[in-house]
Structure formats: C-alpha cells, structure tokens
N, C-alpha and C positions, 0 to 999 in steps of 0.2 A: 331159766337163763334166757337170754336176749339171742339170736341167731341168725347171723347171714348164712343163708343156702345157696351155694353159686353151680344151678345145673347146667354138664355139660352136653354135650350134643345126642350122647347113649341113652340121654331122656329126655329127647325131644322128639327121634326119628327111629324107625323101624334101622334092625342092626342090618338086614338087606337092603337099607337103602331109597327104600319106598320114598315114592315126595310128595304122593295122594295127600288131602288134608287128612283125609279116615285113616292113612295108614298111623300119621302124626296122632292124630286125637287118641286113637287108641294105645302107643306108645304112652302120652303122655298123662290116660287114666292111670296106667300102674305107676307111673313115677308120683302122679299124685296119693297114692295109698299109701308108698313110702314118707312123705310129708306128711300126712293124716296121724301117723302113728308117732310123730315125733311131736307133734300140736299135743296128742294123747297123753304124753307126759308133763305134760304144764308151762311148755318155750312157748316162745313168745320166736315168730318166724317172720323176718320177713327173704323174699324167693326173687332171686337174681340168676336169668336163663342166656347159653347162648344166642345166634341166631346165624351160623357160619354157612351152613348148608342151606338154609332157609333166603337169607337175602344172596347167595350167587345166585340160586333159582332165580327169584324175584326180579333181580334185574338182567338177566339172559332171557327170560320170556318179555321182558321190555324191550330190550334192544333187538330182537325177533321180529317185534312186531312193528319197530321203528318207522316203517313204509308204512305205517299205518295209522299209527298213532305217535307224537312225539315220546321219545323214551327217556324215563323217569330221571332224575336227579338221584345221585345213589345214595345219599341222608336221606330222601324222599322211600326208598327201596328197603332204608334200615328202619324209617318210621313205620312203614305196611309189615314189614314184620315183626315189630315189638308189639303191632295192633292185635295179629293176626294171633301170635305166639299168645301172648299175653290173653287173649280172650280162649284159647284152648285149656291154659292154665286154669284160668280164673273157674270155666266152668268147672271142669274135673276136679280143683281142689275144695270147690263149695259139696259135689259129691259126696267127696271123701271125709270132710271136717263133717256131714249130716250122717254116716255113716259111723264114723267112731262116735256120734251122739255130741258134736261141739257145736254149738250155737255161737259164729264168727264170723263177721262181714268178709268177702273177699272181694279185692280192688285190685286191678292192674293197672297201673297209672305209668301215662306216655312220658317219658322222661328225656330231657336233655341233657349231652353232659361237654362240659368248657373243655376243648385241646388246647393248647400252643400252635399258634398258625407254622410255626418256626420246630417244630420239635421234631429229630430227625427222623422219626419213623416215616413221615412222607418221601422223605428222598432215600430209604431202606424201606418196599413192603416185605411183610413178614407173616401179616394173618390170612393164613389159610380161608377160602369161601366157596360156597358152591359145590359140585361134587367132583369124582374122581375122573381123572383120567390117564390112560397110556402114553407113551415117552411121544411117540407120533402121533397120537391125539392133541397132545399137550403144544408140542412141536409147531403144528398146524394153526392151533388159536394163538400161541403168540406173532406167528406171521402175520395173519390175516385181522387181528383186532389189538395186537397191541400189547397184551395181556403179560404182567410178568408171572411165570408158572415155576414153582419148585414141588419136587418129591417131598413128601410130607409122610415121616415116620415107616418107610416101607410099605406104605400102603395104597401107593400110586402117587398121579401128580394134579395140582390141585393151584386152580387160578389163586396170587396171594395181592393183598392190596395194605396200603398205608394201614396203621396201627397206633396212632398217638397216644402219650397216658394220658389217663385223666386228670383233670384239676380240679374240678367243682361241679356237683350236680344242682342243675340250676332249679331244680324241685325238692330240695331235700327240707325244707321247711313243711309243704305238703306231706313227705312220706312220715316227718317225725307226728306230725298233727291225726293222721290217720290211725298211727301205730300205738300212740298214745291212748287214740279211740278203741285199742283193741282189737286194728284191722289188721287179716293179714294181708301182705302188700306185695306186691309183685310191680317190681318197678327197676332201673338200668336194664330194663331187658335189650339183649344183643349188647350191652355193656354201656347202651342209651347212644343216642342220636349225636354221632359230633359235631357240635359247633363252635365257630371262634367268634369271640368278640371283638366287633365293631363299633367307630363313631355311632353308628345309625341301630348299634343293637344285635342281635344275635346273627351269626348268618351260617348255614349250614356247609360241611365240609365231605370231600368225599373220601372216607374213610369205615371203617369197624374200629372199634377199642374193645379191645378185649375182656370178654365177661368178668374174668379171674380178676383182674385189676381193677376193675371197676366193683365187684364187691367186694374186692378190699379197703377202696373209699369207702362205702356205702358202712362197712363196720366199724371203720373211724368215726365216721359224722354221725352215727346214731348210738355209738358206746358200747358195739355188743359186747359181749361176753365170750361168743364164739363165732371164727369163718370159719366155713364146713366147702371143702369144693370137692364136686363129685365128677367122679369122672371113671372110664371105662374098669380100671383096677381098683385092687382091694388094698394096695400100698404103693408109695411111689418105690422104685428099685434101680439102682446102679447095674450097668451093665444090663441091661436089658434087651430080653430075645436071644443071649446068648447062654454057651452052658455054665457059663458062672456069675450068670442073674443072682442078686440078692436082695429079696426085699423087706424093705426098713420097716419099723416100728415106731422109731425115732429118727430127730433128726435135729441137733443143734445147728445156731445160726454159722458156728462157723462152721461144721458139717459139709450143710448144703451150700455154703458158699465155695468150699474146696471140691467140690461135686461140680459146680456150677463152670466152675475154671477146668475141670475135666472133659468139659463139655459132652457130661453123663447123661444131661434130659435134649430131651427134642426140642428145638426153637418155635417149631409151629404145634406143639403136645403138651408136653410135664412140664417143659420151665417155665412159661407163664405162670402155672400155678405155683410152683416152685418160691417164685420169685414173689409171687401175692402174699401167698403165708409169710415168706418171710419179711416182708415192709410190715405185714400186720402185728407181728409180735414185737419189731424191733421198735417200735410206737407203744408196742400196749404192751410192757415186757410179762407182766400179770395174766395174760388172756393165752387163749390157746387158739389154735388153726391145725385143719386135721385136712388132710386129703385121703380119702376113700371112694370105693363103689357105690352106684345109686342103692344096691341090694345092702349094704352095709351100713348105712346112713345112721338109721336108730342105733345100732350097735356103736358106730363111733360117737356118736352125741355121750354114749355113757362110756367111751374112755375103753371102750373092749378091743378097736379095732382099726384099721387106718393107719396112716404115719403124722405121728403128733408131731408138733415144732415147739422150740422152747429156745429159750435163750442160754439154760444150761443142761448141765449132760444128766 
C-alpha cells in the first residue's frame, strides 16, 4: 500500500520537554525504528512531521537575540525547521531502512505550501507553538510582545498563531517523481512553508498549517491508499480525561461530525486530526485514515488497532 505518515510532536521531542538537538535526534531514532518496520512490510511511505515546539523555539531565540542580529521572518523560522527537522529524519530513517536490511534512498525535500492570503484563520489564531507555559507566564508575554496565548488541552498555556488550510503544494510534482523513484520522502514538514501567491510570484506568510491537514493534501495529490496520523494515544476518545472516557475503534463520517459539534476533541489537539481523516475519506470514500500511537503504528497499518474512519458503520 501507498502511505502518508503524519508525525505528531511525541515523535519528534523528548516527552520531558528537552529542546537539545540530541534530546530531538535521539527521540526521533525510535520513532524511526517504528517507520523501518512498516517499510518491512512492503508500503510504500512517504513521512509528513510536525514542527509546533520546534519553530516557537526557533523564532524566540531570534527575536532574543534581535539587538543583535535582525530577527528572522517567521516562514523563514518554519523553513530552519523543516531543514533541521527534516535532516534528523532523513538521517535516522536511512539507519533504520539499513537495519531492517532495505536498500531505499531517503530525501527530505523543503516544501512549500499555497494558503489563501484571505482565509480566516489569520484573523482566528489557533495553532499552538513553542512550549508551555503558566497562566502569569503566559499573562506576561501577551503584555509585553503581543502574543495571542490559549490553554492548550490542560496542559498549560502555549503562544497560538495563524493556521491557514492548505491549497496546493507547490513541489508535489518533485515528491510524485522521487516516490516513483522509490524514494522515501519526507516532505510538507511542519505542514510546509506558507505562502500566498502574488503578481511577482510566491511570497511568504506568517503563519504554521497544520501538519494533519497538510497530509491529508499530500494523500489526495499522490493517491494513497492510506493516512496514518500519529499522535500521543492509542485511539481517539470522547469524553476524554474524564471517568466516562471512551475510546473508539471506529468512527463514521457522520460520527465524528456529531462529535465534532459536541465540541468532544481539543481545537489545538484531536480535531485537526479529526477533521483531516475525515476530508480524507469523504474524497476517497474507498481509502481508509486511522489515527493511532507512534508505538502502534505497524499494528494500525494492519487494521489491528487505532480508530479507523469510514464512510459507513
């Protein structure tokens, strides 16, 4: 089978937090062993990663250093991290494909992706970046810089910024020519670079697009077979963190759309993905989209585990 893999943050970063590269790279060898073993069965992968915690860093240590040096353009702050990201990847998954004994080029290629200069997510931000902080932490940086800050899923509070969908990845001709080659690909990383189109040609936007969403383009324009989005649990669940959590197995589209109007998933968590599986099958009514754990990954590719989406019951 054909496979988009859209990893989320629990496979990119130490669950403590760390923002070391070493803490990163070594996170991100185990997450590559998990993609090693699904290569092992005969998919055909290509690997779409966040980059939430990675580009707040990135442009906080620029605008730090401001007095010192001018501070970056924040599409400039999402490209150093698709670079960055993308080359940790690239190396650990070449490891791990030499490891299970696969002989398969691995490419992480800088992608851009089209927003709407108009799309309301600039005048609503919503995607989470950067790391945590406390209610007077939080408090503090929207005085002093500006920052819109929301509590993000009980786990503290967390600078949030524009989030456009995507429209078009303006390399998807490149990832289809690579993938053809038999490469695996690692590309919309951090959900690709946004930019809007101008008279004069491309021009970058400050924003993040969210990974989720963006490989669920990514398995339109290349025909998979399967979106696979990973993230911290082993199923998505209603009611969740309380004592009458349940979590799902399944999940039809009108399901999670009565889920959805319950306002059951997180806005800066589950619904992104929520909402990616479900654009993805309501397009491909044939195809599947599983949401699971990075640890369960293999085990959902063969239907064992996760919360599948379907169009019917």
């Amino acid at each position: 089978m054909k496979l988009v893999i859209a990893l989320g943050g629990n496979a990119l970063q130490s669950g403590k937090g760390e923002a070391t590269a070493q803490a990163q790279l070594q996170v991100v060898k185990e997450t590559a062993s998990y993609v090693g073993e699904i290569l092992k069965k005969g998919h055909q992968v290509a690997v779409v990663h966040g980059n939430g915690p990675q580009v707040g860093r990135i442009h906080l240590a620029s605008e730090t250093a401001k007095d010192v040096t001018p501070a970056m353009p924040f599409d400039v702050c999402g490209a150093m991290s698709q670079g960055y990201i993308g080359y940790h990847l690239q190396q650990c998954l070449a490891q791990a494909l030499k490891t299970q004994g696969i002989s398969k080029p691995v490419v992480s290629l800088v992608t851009q992706m089209v927003v709407d200069k108009n799309d309301p997510g600039f005048t609503n931000p919503t995607k989470p970046i950067g790391v945590f902080y406390s209610k007077e932490e939080a408090d503090k940086l929207a005085k002093e810089n500006g920052y819109v800050m929301k509590e993000d899923s009980g786990r503290g509070f967390r600078r949030v910024v524009a989030s456009p969908l995507p429209l078009r990845i303006c390399e998807i001709d490149s990832v289809k020519t690579l993938m053809d080659a038999d490469n695996l690909v690692i590309t919309c990383g951090g959900g690709g670079i946004p930019v809007i189109e101008t008279p004069n040609g491309l021009e970058g936007v400050a924003a993040v697009i969210d990974k989720d969403f963006a490989a669920e383009k990514l398995a339109e324009e290349i025909n998979a077979d399967m979106l696979i989005i990973l993230t911290e649990v082993e199923k998505v669940a209603i009611n969740f963190g309380k004592p009458n959590q349940e979590n799902l197995s399944s999940l039809t589209v009108a399901q999670a759309e009565t889920y959805i109007k319950e306002g059951q998933f997180g806005v800066g968590s589950m619904l992104p993905k929520v909402e990616a599986a479900l654009k993805f099958i309501k397009a491909y009514p044939n195809k599947k989209a599983v949401i699971t754990s990075l640890n369960k990954a293999v085990d959902a590719v063969e239907g064992q585990t996760g919360t599948v989406f379907s169009n019917t019951p």
